[in-house]
C-alpha positions in Angstrom: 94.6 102.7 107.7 95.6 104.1 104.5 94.9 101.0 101.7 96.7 103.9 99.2 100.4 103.1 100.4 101.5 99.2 99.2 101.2 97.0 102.2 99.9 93.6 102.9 97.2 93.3 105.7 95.8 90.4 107.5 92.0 89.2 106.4 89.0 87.2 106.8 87.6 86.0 103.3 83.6 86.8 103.3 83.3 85.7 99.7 85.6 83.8 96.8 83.9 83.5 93.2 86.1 81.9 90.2 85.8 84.5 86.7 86.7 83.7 83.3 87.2 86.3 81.4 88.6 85.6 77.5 89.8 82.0 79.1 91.9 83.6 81.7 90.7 82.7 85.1 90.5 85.4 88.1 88.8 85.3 91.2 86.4 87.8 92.7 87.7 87.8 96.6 86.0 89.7 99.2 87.9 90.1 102.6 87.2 92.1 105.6 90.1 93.5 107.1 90.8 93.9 110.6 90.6 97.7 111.0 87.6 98.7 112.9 85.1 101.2 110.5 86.9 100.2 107.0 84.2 98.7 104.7 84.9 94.7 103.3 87.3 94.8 100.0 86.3 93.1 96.8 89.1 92.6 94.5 89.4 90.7 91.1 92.7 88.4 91.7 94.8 86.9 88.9 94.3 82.9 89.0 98.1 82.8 89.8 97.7 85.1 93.2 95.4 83.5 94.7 94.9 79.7 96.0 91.6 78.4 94.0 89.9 76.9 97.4 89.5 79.8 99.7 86.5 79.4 102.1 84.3 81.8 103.7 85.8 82.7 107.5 89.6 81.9 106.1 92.2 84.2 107.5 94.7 85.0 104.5 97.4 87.7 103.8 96.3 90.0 101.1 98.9 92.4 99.7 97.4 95.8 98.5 98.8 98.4 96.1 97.2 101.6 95.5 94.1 100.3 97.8 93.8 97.2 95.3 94.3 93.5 96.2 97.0 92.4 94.3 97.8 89.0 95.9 95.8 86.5 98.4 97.8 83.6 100.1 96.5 81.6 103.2 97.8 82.5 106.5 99.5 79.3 108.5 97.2 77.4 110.6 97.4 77.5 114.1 
């Protein structure tokens, strides 16, 4: 998989940390992807992309741009 080309990817959250930085709020998100072999992902995430309540072991929709995580939105429960 080539996280260089703008795609969004299916992922399990491994970590979610809320950041404020100059009172702007981010979120540090860490997912694991579900390509065999690729390394977990942390990515800062703009308060606005991201829900604020993500739990470890959540399956969410990242969207990727230049191998960055742009965007995090929960997947549909089954």
């Amino acid at each position: 998989m080539n996280l260089l080309l703008p795609q969004t990817r299916e992922a399990t959250v491994l970590a979610s940390r809320a950041v404020d930085i100059h009172g702007d709020r981010f979120f540090d998100v860490t997912l694991r992807f579900d390509e065999p072999g690729l390394e977990p992902v942390t990515s800062r995430v703009s308060a606005t992309e991201c829900p604020p309540d993500l739990a470890e072991g959540e399956r969410v929709s990242a969207r990727l741009v230049l191998g960055i995580v742009t965007r995090v939105s929960r997947l549909p429960r089954e």
